[in-house]
FIPAVEX-919308 format. One record per atom (N, C-alpha, C): residue in one letter; y, x, z. Coordinates in steps of 0.05 Angstrom, whole numbers, plus 32768, in hexadecimal, padded with zeros to 4 digits. Layout:
BEGIN
aYXZ ...
***
This chain:
BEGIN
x82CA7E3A7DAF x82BB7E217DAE x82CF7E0A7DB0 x82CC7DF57D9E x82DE7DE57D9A x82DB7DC87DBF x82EA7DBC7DB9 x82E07DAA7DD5 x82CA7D987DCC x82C77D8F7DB3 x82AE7D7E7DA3 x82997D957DB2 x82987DAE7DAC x827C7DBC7DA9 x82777DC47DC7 x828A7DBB7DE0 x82827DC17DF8 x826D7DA27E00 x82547DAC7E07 x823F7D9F7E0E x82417D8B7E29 x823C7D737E29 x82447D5F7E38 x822E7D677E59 x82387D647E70 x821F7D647E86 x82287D477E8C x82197D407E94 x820D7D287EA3 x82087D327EC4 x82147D187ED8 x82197D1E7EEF x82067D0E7EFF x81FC7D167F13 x81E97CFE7F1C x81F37D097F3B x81DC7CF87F57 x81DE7D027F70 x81C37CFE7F7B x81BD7D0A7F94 x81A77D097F99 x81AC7D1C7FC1 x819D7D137FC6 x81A27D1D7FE6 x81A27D387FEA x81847D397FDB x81757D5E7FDB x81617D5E7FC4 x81747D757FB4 x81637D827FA1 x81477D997FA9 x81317D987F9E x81227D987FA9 x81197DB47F87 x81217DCF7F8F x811F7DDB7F76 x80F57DED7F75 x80E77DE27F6D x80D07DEE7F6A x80BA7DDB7F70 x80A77DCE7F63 x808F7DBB7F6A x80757DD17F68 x80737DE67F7F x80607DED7F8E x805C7DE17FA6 x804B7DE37FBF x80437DDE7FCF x80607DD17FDD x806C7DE97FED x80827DE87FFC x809A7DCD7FE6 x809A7DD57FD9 x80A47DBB7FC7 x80A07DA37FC2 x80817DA87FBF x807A7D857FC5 x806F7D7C7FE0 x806A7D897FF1 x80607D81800A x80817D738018 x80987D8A8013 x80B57D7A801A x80BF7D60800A x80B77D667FF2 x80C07D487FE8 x80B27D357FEB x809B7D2D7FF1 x80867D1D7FFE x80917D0F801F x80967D24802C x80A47D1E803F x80BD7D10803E x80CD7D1C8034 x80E77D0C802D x80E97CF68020 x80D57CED800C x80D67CDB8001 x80C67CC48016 x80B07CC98023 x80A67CBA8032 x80C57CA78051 x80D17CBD8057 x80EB7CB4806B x81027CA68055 x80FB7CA38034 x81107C988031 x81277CAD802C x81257CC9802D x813D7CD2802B x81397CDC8003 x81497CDA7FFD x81527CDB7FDA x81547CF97FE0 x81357D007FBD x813B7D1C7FBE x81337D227FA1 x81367D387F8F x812D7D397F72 x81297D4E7F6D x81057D587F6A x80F77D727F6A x81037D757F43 x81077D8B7F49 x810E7D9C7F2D x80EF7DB77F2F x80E77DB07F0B x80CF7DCA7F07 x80D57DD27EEE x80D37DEB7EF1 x80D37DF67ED3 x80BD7DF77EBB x80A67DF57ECE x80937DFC7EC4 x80867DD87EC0 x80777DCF7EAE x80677DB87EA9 x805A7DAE7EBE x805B7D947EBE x80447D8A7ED4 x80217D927ECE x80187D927EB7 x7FFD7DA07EAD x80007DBF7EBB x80147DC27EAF x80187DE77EBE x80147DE37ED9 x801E7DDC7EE7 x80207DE07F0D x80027DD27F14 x7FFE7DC07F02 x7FE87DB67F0E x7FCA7DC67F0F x7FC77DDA7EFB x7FB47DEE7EF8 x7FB67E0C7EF9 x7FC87E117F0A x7FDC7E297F0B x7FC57E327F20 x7FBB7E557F21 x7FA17E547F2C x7FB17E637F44 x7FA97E577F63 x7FB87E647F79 x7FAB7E6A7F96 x7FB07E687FA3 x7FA67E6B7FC4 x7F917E557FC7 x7F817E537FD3 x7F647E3D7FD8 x7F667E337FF5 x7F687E438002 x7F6B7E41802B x7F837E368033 x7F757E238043 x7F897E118055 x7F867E0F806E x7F917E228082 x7F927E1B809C x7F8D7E0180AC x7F817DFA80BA x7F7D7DE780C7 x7F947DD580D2 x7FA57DE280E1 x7FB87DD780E6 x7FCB7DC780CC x7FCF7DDC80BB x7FDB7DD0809F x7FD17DB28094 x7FAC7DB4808D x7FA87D9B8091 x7FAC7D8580A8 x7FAE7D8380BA x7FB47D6E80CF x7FD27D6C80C8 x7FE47D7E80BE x7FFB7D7A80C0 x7FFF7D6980A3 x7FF77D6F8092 x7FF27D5D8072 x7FEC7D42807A x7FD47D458091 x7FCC7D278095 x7FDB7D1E809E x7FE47D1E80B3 x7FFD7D0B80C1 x800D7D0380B6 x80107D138095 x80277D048082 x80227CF48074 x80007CF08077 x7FF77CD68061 x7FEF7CF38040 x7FF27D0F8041 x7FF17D1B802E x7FD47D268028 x7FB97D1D803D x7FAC7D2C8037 x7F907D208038 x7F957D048030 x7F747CF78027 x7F667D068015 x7F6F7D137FFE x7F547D1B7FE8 x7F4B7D3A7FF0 x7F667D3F8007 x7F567D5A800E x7F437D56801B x7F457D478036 x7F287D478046 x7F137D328039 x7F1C7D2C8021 x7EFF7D1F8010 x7EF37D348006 x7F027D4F7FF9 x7EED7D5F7FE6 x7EF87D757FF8 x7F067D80800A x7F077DA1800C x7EF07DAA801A x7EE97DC08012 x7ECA7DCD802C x7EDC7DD8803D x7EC27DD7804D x7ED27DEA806F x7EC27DFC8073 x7ED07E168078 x7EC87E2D8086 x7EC87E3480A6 x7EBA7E4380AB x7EB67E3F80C8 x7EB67E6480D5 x7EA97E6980BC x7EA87E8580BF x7EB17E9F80A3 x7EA67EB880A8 x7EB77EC78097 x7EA47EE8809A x7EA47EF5808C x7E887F04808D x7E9A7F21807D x7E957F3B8093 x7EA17F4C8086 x7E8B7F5C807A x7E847F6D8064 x7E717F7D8060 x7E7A7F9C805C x7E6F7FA68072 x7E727FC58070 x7E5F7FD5806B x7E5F7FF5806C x7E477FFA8060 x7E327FF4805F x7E337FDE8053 x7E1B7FD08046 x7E0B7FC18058 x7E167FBC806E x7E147FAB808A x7E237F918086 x7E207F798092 x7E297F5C8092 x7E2F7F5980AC x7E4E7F5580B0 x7E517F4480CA x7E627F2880C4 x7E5C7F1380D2 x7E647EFD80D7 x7E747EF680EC x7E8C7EEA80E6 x7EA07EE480FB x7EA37EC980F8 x7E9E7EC4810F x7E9D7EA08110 x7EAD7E96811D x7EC77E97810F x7EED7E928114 x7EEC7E728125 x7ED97E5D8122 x7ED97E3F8129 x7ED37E488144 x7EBA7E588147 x7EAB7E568163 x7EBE7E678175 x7ED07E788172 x7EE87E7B817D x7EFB7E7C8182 x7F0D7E70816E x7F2C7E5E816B x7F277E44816C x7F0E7E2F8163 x7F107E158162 x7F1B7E0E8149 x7F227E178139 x7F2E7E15811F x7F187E1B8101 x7F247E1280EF x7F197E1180CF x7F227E1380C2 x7F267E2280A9 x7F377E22808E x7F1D7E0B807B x7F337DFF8071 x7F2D7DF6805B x7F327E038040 x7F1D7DFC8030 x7F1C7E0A800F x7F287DF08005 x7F3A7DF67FF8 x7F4D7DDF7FE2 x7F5B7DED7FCF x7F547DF37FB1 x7F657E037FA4 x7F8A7DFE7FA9 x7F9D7E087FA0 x7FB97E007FA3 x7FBF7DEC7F82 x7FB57DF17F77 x7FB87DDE7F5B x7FAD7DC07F68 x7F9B7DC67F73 x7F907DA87F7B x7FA47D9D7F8D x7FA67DAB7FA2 x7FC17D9C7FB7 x7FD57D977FA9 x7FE07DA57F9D x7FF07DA07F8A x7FEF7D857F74 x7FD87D887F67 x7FDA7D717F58 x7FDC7D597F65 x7FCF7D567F80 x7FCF7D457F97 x7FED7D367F9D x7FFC7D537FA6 x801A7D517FB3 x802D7D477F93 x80247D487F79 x80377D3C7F66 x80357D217F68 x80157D1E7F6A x80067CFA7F5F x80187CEB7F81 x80157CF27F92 x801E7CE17FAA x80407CE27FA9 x80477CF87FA2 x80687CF77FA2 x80777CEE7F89 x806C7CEF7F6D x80717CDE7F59 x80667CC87F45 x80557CBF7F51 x80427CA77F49 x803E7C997F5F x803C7CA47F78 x80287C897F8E x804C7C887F9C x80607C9A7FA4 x806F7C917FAF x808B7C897F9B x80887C947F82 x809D7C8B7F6C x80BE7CA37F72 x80AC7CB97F7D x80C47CD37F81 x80C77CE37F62 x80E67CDE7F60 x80E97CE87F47 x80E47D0B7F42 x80E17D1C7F2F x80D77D357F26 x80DC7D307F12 x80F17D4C7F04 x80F17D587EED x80E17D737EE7 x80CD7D6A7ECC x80B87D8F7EBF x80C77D8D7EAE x80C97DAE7EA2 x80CF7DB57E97 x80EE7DB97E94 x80F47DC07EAA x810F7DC07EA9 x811C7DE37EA7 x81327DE37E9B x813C7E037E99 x81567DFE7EA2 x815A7E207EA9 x817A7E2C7EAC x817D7E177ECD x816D7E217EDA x817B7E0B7EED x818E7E207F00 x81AC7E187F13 x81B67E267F20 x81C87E0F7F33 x81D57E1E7F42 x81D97E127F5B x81F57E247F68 x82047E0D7F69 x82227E0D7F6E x82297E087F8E x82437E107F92 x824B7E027FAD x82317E007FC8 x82277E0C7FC8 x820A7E117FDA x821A7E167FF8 x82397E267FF7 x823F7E2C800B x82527E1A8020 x82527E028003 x82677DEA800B x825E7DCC8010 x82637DC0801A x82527DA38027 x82517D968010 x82557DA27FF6 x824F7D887FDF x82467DA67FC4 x822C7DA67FD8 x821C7DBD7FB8 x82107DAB7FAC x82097DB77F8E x82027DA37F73 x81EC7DBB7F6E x81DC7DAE7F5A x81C87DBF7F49 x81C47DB37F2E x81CC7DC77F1D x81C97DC37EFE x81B37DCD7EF2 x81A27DBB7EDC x818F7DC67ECD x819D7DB87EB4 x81897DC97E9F x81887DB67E7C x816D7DA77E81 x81777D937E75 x81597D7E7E7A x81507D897E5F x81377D857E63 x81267D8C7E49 x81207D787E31 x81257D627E33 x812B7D467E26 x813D7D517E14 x81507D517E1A x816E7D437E14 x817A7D667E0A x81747D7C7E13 x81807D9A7E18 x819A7D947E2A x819D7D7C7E2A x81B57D777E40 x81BC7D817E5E x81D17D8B7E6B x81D47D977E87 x81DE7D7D7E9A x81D07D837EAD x81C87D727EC7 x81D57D777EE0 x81ED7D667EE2 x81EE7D757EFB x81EB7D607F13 x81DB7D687F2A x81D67D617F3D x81E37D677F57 x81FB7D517F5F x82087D517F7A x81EC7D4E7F90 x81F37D5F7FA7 x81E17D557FBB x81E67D5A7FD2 x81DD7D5F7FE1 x81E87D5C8004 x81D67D7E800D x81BB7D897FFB x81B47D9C8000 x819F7D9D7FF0 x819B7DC07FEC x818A7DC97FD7 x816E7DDD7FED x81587DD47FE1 x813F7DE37FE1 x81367DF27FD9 x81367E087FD9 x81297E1E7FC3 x81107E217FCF x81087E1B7FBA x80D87E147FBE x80CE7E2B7FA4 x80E87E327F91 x80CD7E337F79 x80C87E557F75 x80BE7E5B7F89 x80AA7E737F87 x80B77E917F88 x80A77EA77F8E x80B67EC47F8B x80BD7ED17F6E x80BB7EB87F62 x80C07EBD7F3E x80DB7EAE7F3C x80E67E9A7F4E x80FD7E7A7F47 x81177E8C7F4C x81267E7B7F47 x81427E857F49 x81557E827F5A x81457E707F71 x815A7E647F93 x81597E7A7FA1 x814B7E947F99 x814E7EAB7FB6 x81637EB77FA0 x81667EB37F93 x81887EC57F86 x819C7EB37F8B x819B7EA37F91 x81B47E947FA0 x81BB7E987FC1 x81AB7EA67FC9 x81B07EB17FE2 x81C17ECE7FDD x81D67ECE7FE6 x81F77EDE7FE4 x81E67EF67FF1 x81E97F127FE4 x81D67F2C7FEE x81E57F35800B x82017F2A8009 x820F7F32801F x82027F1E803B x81F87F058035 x81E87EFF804C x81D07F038049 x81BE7F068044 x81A47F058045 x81957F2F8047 x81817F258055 x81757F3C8058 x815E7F3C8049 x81477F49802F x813E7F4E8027 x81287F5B8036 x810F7F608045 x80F77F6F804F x80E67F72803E x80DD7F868030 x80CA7F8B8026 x80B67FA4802E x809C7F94801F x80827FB3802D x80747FAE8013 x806D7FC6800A x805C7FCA7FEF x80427FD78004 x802A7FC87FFD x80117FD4800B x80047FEB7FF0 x800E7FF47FE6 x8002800A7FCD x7FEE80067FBB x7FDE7FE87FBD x7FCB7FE87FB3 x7FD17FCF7F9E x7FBB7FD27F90 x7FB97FB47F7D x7FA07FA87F79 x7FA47F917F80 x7F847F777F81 x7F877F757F5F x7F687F777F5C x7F687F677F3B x7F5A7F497F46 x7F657F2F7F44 x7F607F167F47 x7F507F0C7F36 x7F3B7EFD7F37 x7F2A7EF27F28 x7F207EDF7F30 x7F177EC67F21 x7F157EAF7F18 x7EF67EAB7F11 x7EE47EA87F19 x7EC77EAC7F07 x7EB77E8B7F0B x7EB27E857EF2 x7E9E7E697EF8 x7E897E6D7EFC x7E807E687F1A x7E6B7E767F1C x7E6A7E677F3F x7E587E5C7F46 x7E577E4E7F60 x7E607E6F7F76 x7E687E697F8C x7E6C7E797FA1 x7E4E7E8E7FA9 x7E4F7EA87FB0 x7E397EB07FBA x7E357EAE7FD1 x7E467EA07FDF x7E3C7E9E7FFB x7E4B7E8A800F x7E437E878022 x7E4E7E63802E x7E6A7E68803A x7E727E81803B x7E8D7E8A8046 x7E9B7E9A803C x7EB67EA18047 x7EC07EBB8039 x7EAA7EDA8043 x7EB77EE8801F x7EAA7F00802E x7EBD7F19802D x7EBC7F26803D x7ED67F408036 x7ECB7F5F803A x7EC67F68801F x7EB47F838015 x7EC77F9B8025 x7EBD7FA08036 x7ECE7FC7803B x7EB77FD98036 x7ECA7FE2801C x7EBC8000800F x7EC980188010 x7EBF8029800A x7ED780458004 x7EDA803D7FE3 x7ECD802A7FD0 x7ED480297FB3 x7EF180177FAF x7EF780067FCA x7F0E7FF37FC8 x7EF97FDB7FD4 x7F167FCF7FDD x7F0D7FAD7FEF x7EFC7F9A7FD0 x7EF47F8C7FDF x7EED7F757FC5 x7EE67F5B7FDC x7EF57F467FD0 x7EF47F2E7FDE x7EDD7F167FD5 x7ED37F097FD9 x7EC57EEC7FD4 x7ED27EDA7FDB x7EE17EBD7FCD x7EE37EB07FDF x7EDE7E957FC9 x7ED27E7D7FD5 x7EC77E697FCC x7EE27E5D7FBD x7EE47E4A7FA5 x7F027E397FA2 x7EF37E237F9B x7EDB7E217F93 x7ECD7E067F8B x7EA97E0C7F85 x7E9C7DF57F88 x7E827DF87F89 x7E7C7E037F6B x7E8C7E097F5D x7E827E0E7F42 x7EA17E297F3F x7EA97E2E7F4A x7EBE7E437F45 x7EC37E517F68 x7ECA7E777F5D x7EBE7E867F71 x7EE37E947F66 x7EEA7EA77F7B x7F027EB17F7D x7EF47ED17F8A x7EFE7EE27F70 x7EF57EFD7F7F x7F157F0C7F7A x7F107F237F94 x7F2A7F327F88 x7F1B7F517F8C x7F287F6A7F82 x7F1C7F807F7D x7F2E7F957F7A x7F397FA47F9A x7F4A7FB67F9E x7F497FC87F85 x7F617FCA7F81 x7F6B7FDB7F63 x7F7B7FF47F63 x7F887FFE7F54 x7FA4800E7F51 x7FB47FF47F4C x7FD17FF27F59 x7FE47FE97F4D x7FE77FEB7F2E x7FF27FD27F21 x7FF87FD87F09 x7FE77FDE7EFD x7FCB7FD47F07 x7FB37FDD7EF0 x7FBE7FBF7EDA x7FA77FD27ECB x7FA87FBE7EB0 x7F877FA57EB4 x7F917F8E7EAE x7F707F877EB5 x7F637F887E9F x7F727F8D7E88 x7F607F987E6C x7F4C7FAE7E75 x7F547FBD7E91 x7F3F7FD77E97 x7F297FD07E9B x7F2C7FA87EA4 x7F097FA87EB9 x7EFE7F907EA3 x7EF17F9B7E8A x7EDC7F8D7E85 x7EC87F7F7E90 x7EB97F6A7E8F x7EAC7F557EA0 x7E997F707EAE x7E967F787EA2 x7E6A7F927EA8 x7E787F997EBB x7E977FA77EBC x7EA17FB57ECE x7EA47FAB7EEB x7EB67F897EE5 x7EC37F877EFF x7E9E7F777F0B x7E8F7F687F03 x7E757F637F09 x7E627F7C7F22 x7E697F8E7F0F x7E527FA47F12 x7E637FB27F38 x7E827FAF7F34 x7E927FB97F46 x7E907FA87F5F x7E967F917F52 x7E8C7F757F75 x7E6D7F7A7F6E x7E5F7F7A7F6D x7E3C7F857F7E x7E427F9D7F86 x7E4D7FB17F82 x7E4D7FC77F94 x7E607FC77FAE x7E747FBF7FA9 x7E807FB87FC6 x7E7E7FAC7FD1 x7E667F8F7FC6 x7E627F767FD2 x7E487F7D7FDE x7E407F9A7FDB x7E217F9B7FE8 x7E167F957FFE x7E057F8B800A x7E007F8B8030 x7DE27F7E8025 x7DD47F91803F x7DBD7F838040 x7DBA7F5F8046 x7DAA7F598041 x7DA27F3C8041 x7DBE7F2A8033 x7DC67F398024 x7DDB7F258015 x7DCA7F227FF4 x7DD27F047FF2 x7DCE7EF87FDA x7DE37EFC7FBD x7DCD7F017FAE x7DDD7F107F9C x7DF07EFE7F94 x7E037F097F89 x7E1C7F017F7B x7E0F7EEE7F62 x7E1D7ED87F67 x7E1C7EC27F4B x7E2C7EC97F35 x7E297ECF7F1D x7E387EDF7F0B x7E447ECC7EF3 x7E577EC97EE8 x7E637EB87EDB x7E747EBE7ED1 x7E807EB17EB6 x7E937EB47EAE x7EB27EB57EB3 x7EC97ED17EB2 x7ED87ECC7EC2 x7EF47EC67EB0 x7EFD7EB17EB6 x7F0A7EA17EB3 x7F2F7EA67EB8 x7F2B7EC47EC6 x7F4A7EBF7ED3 x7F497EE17EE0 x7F587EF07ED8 x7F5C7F0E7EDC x7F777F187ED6 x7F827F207EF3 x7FA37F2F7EED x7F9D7F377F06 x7FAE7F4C7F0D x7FB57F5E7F13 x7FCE7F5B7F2A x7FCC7F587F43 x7FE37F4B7F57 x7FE77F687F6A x7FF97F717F62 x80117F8C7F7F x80117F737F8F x80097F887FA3 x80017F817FC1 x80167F8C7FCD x80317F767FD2 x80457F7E7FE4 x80537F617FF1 x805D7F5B800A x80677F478011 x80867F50800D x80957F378016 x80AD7F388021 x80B77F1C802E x80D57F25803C x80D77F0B804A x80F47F0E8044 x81037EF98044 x811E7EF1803E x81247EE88054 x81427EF88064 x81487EEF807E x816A7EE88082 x81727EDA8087 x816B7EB98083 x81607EA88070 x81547E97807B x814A7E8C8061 x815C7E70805D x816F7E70806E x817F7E558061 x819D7E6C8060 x81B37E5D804B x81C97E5B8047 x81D57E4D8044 x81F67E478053 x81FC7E258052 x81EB7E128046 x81EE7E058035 x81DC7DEB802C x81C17DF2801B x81B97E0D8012 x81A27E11800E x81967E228023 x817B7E15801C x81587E1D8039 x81487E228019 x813E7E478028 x81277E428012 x81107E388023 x80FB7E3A8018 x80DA7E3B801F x80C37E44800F x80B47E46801A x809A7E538012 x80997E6D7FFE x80947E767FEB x809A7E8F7FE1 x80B67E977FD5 x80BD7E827FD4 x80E27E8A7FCD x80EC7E9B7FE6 x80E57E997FF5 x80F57E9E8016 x80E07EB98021 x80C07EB98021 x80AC7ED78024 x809D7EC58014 x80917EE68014 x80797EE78002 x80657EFD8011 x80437EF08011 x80307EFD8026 x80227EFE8003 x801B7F188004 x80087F207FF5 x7FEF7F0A7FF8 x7FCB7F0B7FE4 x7FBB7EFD7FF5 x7FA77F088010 x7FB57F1C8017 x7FA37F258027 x7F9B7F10803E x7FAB7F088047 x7FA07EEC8066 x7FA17ED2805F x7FA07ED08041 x7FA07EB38042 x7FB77EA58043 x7FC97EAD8044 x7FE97E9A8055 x7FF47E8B8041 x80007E9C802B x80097E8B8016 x800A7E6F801C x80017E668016 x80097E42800E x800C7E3C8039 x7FFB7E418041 x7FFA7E378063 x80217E36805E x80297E4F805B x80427E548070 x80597E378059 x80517E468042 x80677E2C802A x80617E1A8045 x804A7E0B803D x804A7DE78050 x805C7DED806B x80557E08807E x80617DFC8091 x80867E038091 x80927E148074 x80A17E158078 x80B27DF6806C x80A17DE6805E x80A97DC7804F x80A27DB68069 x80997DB8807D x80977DA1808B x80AC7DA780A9 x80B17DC480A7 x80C57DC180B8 x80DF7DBA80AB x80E77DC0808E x80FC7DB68087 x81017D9A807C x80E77D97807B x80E57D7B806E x80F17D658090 x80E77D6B80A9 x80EF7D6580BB x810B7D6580C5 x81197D7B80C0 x81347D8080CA x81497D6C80B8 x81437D708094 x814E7D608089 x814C7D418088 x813A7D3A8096 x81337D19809C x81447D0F80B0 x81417D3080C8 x81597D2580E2 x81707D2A80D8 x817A7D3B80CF x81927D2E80C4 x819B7D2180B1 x818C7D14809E x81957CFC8089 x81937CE0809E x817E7CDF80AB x81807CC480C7 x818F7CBF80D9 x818F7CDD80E9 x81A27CE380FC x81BD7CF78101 x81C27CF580ED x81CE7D1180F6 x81D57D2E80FC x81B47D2B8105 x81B17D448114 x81AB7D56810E x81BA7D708101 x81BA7D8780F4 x81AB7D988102 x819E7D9A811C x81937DB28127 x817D7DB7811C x816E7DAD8107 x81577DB18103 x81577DC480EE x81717DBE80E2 x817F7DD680C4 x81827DE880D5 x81927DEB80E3 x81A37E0680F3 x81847E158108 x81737E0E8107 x815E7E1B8111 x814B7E1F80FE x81487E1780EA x81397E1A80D3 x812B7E3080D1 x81417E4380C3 x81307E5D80C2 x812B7E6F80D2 x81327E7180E4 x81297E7E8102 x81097E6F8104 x810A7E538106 x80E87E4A8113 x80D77E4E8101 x80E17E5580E7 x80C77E5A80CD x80C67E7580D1 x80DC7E9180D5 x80D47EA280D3 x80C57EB080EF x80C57E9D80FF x80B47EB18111 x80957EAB810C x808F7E9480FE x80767E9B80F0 x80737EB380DC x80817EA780C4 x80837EBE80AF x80817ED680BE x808D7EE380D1 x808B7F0380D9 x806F7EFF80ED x80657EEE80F2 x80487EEC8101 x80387EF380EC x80307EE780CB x80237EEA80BE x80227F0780B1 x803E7F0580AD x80447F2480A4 x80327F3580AF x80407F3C80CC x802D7F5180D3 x80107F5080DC x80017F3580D4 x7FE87F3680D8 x7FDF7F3980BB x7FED7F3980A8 x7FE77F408087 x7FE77F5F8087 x7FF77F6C8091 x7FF97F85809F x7FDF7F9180A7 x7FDA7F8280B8 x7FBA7F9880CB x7FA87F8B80BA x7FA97F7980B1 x7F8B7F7080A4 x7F8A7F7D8084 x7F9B7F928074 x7FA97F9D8064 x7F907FBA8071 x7F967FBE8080 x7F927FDC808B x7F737FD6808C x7F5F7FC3809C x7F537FC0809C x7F3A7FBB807A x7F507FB08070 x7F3F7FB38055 x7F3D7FD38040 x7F557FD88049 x7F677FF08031 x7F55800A803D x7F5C800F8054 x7F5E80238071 x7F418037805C x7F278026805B x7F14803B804B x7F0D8047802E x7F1D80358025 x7F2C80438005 x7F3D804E8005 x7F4E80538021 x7F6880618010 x7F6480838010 x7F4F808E801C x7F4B80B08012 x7F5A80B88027 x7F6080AD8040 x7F6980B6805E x7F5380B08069 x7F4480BF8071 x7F3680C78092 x7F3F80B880A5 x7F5180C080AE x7F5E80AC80BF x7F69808F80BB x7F70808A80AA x7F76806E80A8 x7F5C806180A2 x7F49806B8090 x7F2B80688095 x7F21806180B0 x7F23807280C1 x7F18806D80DF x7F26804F80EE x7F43805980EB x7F4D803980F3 x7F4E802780EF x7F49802680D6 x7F39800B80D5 x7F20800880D5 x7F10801780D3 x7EF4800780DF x7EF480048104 x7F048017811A x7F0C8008812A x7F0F7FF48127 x7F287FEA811B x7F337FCA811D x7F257FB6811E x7F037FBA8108 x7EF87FA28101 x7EE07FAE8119 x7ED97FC78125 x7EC47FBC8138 x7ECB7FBD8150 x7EEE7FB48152 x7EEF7FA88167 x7EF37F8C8167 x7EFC7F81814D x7F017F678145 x7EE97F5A814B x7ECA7F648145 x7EB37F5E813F x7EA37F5F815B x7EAF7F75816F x7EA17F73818A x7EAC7F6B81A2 x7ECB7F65819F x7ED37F6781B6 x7EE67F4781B7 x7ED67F3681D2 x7EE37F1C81C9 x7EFE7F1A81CA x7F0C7F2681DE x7F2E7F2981DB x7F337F2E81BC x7F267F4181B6 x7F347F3F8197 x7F2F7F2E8188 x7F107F298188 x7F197F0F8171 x7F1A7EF98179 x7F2B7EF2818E x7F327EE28193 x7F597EE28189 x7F647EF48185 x7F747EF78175 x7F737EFB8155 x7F657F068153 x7F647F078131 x7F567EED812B x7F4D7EDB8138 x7F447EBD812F x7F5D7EB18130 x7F6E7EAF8144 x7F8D7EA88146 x7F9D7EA48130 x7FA67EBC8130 x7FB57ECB810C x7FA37EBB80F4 x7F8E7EC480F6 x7F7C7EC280DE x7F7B7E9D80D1 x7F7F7E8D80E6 x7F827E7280EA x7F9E7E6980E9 x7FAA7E7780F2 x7FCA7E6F80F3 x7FCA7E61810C x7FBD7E608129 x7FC07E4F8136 x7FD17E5D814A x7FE77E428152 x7FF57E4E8167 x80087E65816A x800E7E6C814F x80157E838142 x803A7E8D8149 x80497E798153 x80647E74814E x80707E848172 x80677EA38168 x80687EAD8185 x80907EB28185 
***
């Protein structure tokens, strides 16, 4: 290649690159941009894309109060519903657990496309925080040295970008490319495959019922859970690696009424479904989750299957604790909030873990063709269901409250 045909980069700076506009991505650049500290979210994917990207619905209570205090969460408490309770159905019996009347707590229903579209409009229109879509090839230099950069091709121009900065974020998901910049010689890898596979579905079709519902069959789990007054979220324990070409509408329909059965339950609202794949049911956690000048967060760093809900909860609180540490030290100085980083996120993360864990067993335990793991979990849930010490913990976990043992 001649020196004419070597391709020009363009140099820019910026405090903290901010790689992924999911949750944990934009909830941190919101923050940072609100203190004034200079930061520039990089996405690969389109702003139309992220904004309708179909994801997690549940928001911990605490998460919202913690949005609010940032000024991030007017249009949620204008439109999100609140749950109060949660209804398991076993053979063909209904119980109700009413998680408010003994934690004091609520999840909110808010799709993640919606917060999302929320966290772009306030961080690049109402506050004027810059974001690049559509961006490729992005990578990341000098991470181990007080002056790391991050290069993309802008999509404009095919031109390469390189970005001086003071520190890098890796936000963009268990699909992005900031957990391969973590050196294998530091980082520890945890992983758990739970053996099974959810087929996820999407159906327009109002909710069947005012709460979540969670089917234990011996045919496989099957979930209910509300995402909008006019759209319902089912999932429908599978084989791994099924094909969802297997479950024709008659099929997966005919499969949630039979696992969804319980006396005095209202039948299933039936609708067109809109959204079907197939998600391996396995977490993992990335330990450390910072290296010199890059911190990941939210699924770059673990990943909770959907069994408890966590997903998006943990992203926010892993963006508002870093979104915090990096404010004290661009103001003050004061690095301890980096150098404790991933220690105070992961002792949540391994809290949720292992309550994704028992509440795993509890759903799986009567499909999986063990007797015994059969029995222990219907223990689990009629002690969950009778005994207030217990659920007075599994409201805990199940809430995220107070969780940072």
């Amino acid at each position: 290649m001649t020196a004419d045909a070597v391709p020009s980069v363009s140099v820019r700076r910026t405090r903290v690159v901010v790689v992924g506009a999911g949750p944990a991505g934009l909830t941190l650049a919101n923050v940072l941009r609100a203190a004034s500290v200079d930061c520039l979210v990089l996405e690969t994917e389109s702003r139309r894309f992220v904004e309708q990207r179909p994801r997690a619905g549940f928001l911990e209570e605490w998460a919202v109060r913690a949005l609010e205090e940032r000024g991030l969460a007017d249009r949620l408490l204008e439109h999100a519903g609140v749950h109060t309770e949660c209804e398991f159905r076993v053979a063909g019996e209904r119980h109700r657990f009413p998680y408010t009347e003994v934690s004091g707590q609520r999840h909110y229903v808010y799709p993640q496309p919606v917060l999302v579209t929320d966290l772009v409009r306030e961080y690049a229109d109402v506050r004027g925080g810059e974001i690049r879509f559509g961006v490729r090839d992005v990578d990341a230099e000098g991470i181990d040295t007080d002056r790391p950069s991050v290069t993309y091709t802008d999509p404009s121009t095919g031109g390469r970008v390189r970005v001086a900065c003071d520190f890098v974020a890796g936000c963009d998901g268990a699909r992005g490319v900031s957990q391969g910049w973590m050196p294998a010689a530091h980082t520890t890898v945890a992983r758990h495959d739970f053996g099974v596979g959810w087929l996820a579905l999407l159906a327009e079709a109002p909710p069947s019922s005012d709460c979540v519902v969670f089917g234990i069959h011996p045919r496989g789990f099957a979930g209910h859970m509300a995402r909008s007054p006019q759209v319902t979220r089912y999932y429908l324990e599978c084989p791994p690696d099924d094909d969802p070409g297997n479950w024709p509408d008659g099929r997966v329909w005919s499969e949630l009424r039979t696992r969804l059965s319980a006396d005095g339950a209202r039948p299933l609202t039936e609708g067109p479904l809109i959204e079907k794949r197939v998600l391996n049911m396995h977490n993992y956690v990335v330990e450390p989750m910072s290296y010199g000048r890059l911190h990941l967060a939210g699924d770059a760093a673990h990943l909770l299957a959907p069994i408890g809900a966590k997903g998006m909860n943990l992203a926010i609180h892993d963006a508002l604790l870093l979104a915090d540490a990096l404010v004290a030290h661009a103001g003050k100085g004061d690095g301890s909030g980096l150098a404790g980083y991933s220690e105070a996120c992961l002792r949540r993360v391994w809290q949720y873990q292992e309550f994704s864990q028992w509440l795993a067993e509890v759903y799986h335990g009567t499909s999986s063709g063990d007797p015994f793991r059969a029995g222990v979990a219907l223990a689990r849930l009629r002690r969950t269901l009778a005994s207030p010490a217990a659920a007075a913990g599994f409201a805990e976990l199940f809430l995220g409250k107070d969780t940072d043992f």
